[in-house]
N, CA, C and O atoms as a Tinker XYZ file with bonds, in Angstrom:
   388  protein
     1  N     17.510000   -7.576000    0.112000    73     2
     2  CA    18.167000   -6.468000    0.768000    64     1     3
     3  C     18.221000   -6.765000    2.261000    63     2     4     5
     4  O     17.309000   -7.321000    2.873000    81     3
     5  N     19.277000   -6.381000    2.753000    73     3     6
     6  CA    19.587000   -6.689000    4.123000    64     5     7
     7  C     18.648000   -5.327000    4.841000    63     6     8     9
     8  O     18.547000   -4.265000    4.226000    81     7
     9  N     18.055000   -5.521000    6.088000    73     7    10
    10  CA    17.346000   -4.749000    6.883000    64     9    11
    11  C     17.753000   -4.846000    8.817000    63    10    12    13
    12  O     17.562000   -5.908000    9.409000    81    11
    13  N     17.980000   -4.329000    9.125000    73    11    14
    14  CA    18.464000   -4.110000   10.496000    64    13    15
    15  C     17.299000   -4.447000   11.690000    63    14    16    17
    16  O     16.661000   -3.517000   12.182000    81    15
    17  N     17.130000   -5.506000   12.011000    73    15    18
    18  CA    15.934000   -5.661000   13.404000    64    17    19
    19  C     16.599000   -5.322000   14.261000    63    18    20    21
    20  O     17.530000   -6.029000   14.646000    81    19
    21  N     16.212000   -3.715000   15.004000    73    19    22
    22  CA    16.360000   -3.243000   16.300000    64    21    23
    23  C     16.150000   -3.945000   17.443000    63    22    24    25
    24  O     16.830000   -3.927000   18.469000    81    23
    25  N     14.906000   -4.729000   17.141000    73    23    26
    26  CA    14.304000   -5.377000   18.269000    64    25    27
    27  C     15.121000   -6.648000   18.879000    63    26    28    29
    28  O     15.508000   -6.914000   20.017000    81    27
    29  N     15.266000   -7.680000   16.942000    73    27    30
    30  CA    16.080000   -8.907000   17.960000    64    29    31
    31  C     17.662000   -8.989000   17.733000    63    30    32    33
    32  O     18.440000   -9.922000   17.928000    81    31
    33  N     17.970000   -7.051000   17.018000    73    31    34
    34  CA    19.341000   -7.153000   17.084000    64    33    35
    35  C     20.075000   -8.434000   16.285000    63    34    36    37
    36  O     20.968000   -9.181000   16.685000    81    35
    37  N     19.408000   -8.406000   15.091000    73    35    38
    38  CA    19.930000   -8.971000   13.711000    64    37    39
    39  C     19.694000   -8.443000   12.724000    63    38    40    41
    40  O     19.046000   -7.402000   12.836000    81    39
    41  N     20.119000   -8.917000   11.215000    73    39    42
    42  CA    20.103000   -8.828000   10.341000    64    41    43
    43  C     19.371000   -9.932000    9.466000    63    42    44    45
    44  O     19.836000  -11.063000    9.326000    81    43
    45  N     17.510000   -9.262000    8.562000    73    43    46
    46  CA    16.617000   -9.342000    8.168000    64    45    47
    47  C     16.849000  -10.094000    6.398000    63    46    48    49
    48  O     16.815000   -9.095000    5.679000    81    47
    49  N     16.997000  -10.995000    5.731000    73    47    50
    50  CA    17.565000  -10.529000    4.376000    64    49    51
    51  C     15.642000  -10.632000    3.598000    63    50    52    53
    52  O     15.063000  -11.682000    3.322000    81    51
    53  N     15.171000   -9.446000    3.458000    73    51    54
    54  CA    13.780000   -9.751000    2.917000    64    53    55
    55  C     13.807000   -9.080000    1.417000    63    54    56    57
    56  O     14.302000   -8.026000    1.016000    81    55
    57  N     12.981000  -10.253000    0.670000    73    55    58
    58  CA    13.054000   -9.918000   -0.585000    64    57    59
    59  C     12.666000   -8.758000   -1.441000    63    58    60    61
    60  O     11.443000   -8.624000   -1.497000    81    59
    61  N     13.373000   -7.849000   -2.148000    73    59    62
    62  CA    13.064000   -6.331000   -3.047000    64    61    63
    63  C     11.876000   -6.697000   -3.411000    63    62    64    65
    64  O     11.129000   -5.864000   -2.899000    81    63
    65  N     11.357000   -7.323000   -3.895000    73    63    66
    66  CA     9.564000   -7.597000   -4.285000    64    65    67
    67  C      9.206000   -7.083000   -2.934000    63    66    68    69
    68  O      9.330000   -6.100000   -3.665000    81    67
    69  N      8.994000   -6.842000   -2.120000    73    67    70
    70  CA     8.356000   -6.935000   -0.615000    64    69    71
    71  C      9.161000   -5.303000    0.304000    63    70    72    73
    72  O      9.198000   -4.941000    1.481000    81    71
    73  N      9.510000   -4.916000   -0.565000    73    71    74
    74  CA    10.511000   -3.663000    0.219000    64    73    75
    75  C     10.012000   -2.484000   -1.353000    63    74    76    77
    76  O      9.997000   -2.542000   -2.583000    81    75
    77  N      9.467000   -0.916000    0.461000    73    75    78
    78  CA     9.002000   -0.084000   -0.822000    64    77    79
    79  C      9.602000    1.135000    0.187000    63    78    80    81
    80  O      9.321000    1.619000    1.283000    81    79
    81  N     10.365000    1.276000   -0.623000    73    79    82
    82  CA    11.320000    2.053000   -0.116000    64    81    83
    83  C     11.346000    3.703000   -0.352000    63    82    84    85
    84  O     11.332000    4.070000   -1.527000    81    83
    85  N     11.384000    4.744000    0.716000    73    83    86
    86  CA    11.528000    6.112000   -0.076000    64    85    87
    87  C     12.469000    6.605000    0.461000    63    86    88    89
    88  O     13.307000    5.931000    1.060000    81    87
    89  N     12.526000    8.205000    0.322000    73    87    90
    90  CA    13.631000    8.794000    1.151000    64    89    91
    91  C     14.672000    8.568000    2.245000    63    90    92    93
    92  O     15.901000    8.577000    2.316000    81    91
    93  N     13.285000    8.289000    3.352000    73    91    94
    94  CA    13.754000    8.358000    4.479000    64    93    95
    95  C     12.614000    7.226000    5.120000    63    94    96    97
    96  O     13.036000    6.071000    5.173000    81    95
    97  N     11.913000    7.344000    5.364000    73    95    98
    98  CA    11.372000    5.623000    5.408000    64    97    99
    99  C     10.574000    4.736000    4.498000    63    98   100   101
   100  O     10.784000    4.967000    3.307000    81    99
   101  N      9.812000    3.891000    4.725000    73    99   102
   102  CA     9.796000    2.658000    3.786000    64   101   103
   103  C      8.725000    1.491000    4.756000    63   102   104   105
   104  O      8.560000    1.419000    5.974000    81   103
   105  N      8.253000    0.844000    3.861000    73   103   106
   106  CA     7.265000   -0.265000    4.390000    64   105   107
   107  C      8.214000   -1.754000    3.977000    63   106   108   109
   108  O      9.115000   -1.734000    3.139000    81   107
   109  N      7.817000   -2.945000    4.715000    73   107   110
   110  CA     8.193000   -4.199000    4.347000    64   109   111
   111  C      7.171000   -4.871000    4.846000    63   110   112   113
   112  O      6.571000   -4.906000    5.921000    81   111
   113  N      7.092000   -5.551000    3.519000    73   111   114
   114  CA     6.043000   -7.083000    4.161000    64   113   115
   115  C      6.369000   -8.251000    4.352000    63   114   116   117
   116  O      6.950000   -9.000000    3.566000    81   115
   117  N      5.990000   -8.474000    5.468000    73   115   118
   118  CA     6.986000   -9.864000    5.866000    64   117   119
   119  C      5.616000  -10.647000    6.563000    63   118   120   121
   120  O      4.664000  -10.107000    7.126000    81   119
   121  N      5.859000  -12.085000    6.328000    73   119   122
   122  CA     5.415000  -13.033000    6.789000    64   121   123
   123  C      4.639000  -12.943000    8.066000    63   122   124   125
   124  O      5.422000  -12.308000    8.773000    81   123
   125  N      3.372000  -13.236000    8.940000    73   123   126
   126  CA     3.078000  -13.138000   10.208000    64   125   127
   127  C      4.169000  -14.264000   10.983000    63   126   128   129
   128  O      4.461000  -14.190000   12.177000    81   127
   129  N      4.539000  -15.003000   10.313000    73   127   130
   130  CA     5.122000  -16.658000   11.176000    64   129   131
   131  C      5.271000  -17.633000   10.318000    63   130   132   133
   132  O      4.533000  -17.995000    9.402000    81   131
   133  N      6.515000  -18.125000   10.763000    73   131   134
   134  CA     7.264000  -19.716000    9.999000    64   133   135
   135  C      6.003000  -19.872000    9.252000    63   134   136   137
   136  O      5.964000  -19.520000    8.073000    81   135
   137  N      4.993000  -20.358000    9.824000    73   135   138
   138  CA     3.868000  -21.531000    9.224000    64   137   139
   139  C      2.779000  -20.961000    8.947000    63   138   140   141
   140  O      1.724000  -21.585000    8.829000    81   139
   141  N      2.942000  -19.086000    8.738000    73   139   142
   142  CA     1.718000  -18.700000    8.774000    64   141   143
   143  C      2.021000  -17.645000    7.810000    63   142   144   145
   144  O      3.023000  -17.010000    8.141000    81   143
   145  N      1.324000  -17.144000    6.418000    73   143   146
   146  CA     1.723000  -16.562000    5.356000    64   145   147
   147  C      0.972000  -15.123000    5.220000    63   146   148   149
   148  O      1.065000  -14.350000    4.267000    81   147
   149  N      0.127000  -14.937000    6.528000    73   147   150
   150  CA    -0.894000  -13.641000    6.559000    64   149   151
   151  C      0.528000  -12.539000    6.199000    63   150   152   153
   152  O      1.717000  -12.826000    6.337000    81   151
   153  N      0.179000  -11.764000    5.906000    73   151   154
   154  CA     1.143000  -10.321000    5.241000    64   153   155
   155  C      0.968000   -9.210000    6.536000    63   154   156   157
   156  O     -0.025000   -8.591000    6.917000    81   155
   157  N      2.259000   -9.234000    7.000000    73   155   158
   158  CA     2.443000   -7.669000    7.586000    64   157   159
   159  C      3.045000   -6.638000    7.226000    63   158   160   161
   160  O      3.930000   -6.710000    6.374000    81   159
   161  N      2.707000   -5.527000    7.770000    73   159   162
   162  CA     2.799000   -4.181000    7.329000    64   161   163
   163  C      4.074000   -3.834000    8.584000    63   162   164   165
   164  O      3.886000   -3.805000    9.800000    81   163
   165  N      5.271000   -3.614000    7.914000    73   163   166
   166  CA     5.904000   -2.687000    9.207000    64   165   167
   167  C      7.001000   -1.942000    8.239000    63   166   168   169
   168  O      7.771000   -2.254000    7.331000    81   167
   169  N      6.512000   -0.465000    9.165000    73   167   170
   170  CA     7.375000    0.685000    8.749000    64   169   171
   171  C      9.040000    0.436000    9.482000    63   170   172   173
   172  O      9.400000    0.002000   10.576000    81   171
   173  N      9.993000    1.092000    7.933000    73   171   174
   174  CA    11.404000    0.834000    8.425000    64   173   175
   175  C     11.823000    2.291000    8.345000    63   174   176   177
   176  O     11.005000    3.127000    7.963000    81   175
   177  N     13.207000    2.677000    8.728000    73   175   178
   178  CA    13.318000    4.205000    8.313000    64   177   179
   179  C     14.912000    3.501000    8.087000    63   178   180   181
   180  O     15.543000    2.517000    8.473000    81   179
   181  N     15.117000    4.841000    7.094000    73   179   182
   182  CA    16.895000    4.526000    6.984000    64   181   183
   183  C     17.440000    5.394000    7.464000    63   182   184   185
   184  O     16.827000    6.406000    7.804000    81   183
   185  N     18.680000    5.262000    7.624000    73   183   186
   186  CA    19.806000    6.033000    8.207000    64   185   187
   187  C     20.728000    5.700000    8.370000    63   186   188   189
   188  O     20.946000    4.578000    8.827000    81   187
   189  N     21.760000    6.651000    8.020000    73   187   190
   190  CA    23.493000    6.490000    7.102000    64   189   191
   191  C     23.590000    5.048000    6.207000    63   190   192   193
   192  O     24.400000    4.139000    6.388000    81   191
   193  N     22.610000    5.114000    5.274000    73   191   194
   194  CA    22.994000    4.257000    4.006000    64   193   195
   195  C     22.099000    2.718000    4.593000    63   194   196   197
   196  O     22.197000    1.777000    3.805000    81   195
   197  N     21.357000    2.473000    5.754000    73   195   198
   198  CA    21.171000    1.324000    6.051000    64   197   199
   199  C     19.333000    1.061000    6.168000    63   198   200   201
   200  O     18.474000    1.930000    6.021000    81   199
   201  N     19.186000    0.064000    6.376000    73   199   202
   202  CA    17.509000    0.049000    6.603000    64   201   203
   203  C     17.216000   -0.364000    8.376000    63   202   204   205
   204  O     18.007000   -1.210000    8.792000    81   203
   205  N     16.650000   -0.084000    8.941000    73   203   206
   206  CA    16.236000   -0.320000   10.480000    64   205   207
   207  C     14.960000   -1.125000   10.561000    63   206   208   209
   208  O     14.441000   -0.810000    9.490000    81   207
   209  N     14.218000   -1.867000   11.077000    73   207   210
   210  CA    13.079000   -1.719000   11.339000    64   209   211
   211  C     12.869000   -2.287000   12.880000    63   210   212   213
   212  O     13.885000   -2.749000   13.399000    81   211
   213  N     11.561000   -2.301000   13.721000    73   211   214
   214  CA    11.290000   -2.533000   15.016000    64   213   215
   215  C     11.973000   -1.501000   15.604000    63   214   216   217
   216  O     13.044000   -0.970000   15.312000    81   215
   217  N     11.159000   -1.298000   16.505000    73   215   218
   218  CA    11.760000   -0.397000   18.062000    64   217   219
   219  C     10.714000    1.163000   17.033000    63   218   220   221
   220  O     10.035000    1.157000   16.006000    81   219
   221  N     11.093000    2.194000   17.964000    73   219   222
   222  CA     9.560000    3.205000   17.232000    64   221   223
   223  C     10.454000    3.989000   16.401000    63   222   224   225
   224  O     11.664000    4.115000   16.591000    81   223
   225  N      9.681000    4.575000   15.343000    73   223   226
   226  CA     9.924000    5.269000   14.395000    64   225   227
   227  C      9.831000    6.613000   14.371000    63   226   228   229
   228  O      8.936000    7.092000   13.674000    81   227
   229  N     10.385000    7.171000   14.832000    73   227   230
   230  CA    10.640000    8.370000   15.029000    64   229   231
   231  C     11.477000    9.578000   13.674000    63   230   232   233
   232  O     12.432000    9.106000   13.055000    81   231
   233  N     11.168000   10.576000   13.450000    73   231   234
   234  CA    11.784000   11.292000   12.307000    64   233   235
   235  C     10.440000   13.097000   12.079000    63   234   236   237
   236  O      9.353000   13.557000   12.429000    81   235
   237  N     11.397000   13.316000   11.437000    73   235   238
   238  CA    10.416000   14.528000   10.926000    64   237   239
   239  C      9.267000   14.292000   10.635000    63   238   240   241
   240  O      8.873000   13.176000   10.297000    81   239
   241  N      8.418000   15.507000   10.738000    73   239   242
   242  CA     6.705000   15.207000    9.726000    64   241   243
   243  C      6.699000   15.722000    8.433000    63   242   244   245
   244  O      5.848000   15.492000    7.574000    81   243
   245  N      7.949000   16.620000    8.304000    73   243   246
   246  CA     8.670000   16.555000    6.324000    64   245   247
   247  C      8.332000   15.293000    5.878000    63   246   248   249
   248  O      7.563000   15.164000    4.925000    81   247
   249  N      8.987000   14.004000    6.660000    73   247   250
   250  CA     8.726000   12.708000    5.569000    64   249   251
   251  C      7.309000   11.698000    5.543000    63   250   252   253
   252  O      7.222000   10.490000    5.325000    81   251
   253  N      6.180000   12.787000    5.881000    73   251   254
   254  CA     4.499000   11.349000    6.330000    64   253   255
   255  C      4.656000   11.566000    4.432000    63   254   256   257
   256  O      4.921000   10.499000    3.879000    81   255
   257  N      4.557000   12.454000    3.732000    73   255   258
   258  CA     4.559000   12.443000    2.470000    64   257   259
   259  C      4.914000   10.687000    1.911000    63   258   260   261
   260  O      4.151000    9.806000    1.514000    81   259
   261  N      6.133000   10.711000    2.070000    73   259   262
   262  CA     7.155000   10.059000    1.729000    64   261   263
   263  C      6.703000    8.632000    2.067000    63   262   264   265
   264  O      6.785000    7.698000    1.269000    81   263
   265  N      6.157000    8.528000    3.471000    73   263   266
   266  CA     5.513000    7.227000    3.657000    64   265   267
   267  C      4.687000    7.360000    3.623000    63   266   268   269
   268  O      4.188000    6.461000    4.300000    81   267
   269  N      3.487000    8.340000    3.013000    73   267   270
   270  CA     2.235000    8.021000    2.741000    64   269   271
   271  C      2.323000    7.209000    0.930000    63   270   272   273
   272  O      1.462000    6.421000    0.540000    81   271
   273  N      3.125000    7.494000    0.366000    73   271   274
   274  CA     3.811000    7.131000   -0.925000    64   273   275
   275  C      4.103000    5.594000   -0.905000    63   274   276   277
   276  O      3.842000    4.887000   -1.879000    81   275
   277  N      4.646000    5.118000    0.226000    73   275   278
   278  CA     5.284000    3.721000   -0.008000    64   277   279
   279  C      4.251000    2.723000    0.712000    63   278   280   281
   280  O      4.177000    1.588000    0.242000    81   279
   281  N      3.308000    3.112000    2.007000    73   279   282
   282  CA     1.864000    2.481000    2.217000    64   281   283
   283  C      1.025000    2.271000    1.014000    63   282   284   285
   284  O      0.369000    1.255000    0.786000    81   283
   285  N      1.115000    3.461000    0.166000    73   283   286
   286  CA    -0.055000    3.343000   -1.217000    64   285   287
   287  C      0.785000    2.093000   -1.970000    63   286   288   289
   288  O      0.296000    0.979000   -2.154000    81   287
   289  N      2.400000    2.567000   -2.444000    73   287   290
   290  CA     2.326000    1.471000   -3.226000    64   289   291
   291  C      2.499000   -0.030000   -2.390000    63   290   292   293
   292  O      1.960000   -0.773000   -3.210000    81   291
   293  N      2.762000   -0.578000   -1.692000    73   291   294
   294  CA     2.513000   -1.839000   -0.870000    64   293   295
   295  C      1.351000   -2.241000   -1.003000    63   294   296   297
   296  O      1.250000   -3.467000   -1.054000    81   295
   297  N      0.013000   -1.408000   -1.113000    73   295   298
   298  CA    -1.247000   -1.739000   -1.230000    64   297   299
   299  C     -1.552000   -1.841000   -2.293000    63   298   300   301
   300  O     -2.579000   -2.444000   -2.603000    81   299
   301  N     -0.793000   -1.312000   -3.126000    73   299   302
   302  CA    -1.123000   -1.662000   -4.799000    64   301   303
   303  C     -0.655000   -3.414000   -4.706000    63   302   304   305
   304  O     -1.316000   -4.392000   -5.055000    81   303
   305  N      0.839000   -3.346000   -4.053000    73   303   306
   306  CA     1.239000   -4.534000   -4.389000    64   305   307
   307  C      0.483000   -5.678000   -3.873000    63   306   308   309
   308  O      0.329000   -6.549000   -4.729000    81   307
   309  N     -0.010000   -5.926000   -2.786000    73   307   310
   310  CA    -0.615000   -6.607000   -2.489000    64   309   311
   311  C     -2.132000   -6.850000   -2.859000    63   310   312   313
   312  O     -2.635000   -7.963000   -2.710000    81   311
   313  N     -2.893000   -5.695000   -3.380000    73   311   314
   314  CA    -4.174000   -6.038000   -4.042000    64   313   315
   315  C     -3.362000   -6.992000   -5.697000    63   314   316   317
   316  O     -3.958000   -7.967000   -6.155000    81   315
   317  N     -2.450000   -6.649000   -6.143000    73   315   318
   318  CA    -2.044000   -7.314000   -7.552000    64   317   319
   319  C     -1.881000   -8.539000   -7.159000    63   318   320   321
   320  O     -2.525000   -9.414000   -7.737000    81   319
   321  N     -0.912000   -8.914000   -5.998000    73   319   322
   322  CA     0.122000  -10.691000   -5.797000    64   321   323
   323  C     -0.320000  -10.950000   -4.830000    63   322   324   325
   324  O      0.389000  -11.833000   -4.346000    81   323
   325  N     -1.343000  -10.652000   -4.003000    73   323   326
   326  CA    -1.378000  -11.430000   -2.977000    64   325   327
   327  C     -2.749000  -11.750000   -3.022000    63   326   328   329
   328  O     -3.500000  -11.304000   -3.890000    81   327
   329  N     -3.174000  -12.656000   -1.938000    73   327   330
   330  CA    -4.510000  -13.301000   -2.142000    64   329   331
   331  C     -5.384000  -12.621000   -0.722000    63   330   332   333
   332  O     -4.722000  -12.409000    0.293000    81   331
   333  N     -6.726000  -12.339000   -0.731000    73   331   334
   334  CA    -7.202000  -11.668000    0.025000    64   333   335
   335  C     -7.290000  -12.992000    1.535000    63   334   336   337
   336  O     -7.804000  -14.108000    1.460000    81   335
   337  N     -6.765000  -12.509000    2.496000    73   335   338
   338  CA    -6.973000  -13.088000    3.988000    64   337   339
   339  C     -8.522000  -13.555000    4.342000    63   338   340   341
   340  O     -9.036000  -13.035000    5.333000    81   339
   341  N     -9.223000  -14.434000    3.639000    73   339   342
   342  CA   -10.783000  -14.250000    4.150000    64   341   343
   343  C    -11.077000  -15.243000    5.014000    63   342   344   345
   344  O    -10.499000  -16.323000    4.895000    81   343
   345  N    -12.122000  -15.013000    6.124000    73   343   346
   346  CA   -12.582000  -15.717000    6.779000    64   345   347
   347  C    -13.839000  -15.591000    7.184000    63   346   348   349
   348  O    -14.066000  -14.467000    7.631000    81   347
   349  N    -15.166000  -16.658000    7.203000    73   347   350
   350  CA   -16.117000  -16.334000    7.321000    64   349   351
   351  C    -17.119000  -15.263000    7.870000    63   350   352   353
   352  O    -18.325000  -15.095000    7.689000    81   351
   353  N    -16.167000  -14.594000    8.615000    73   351   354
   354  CA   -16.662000  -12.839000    9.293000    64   353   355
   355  C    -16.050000  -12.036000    8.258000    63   354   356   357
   356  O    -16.243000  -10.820000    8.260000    81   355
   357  N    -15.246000  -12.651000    7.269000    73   355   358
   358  CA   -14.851000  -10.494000    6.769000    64   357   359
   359  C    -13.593000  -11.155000    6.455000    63   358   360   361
   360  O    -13.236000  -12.087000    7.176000    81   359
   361  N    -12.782000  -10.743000    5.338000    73   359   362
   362  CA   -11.280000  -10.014000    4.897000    64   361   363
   363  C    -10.433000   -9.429000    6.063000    63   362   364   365
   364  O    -10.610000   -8.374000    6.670000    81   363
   365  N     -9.576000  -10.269000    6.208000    73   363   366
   366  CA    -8.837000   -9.808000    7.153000    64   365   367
   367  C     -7.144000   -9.534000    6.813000    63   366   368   369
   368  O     -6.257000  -10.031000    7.507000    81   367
   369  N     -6.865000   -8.586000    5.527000    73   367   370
   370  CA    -5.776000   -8.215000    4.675000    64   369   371
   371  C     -5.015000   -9.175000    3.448000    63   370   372   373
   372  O     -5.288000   -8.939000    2.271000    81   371
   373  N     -4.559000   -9.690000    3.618000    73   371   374
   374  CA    -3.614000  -10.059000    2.699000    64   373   375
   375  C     -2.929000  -11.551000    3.141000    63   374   376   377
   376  O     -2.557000  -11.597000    4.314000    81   375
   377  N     -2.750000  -12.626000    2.423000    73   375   378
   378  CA    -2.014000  -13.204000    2.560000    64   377   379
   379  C     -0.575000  -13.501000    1.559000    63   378   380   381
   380  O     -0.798000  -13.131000    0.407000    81   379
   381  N      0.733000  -14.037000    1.729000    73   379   382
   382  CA     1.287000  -14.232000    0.899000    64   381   383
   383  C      0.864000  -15.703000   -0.500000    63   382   384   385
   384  O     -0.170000  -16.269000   -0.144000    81   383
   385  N      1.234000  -16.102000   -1.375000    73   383   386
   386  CA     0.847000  -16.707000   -2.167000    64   385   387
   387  C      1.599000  -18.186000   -2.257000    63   386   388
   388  O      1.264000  -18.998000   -3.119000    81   387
């Protein structure tokens, strides 16, 4: 699915496995870097039919529901497919596989 970066003012194509989408906003996990597979967390919101993400997220407090919904399932997804980030101090989230 195509996703809108505010920030570097392009177009994102990140894979539906990795996009948890609700109403009105939505989580994506994307890569930390080219060469680096740690898993990030960033909230997108939609609007008129499209996905946004970067720059701040702004919207009603009608929708924390809505993204409290798509944080839970991302965390499902990633305790299932992804491999835990560990390093000799502690778990440090998720990596991709």
């Amino acid at each position: 699915m195509i996703v809108y970066n505010n920030i570097e003012n392009k177009e994102w194509d990140i894979t539906d496995e990795h996009l948890f989408l609700g109403d009105c906003l939505g989580v994506a996990l994307l890569p930390r870097g080219e060469n680096d597979n740690h898993i990030t967390v960033n909230i997108l919101i939609g609007d008129d039919g499209g996905w946004f993400i970067g720059g701040s997220v702004d919207c009603s407090s009608y929708w924390i529901d809505d993204l409290i919904e798509q944080l839970n399932k991302a965390n499902e997804w990633m305790k299932k497919n992804a491999l835990p980030d560990v390093y000799p101090n502690g778990m440090f989230g998720y990596k991709f596989k």
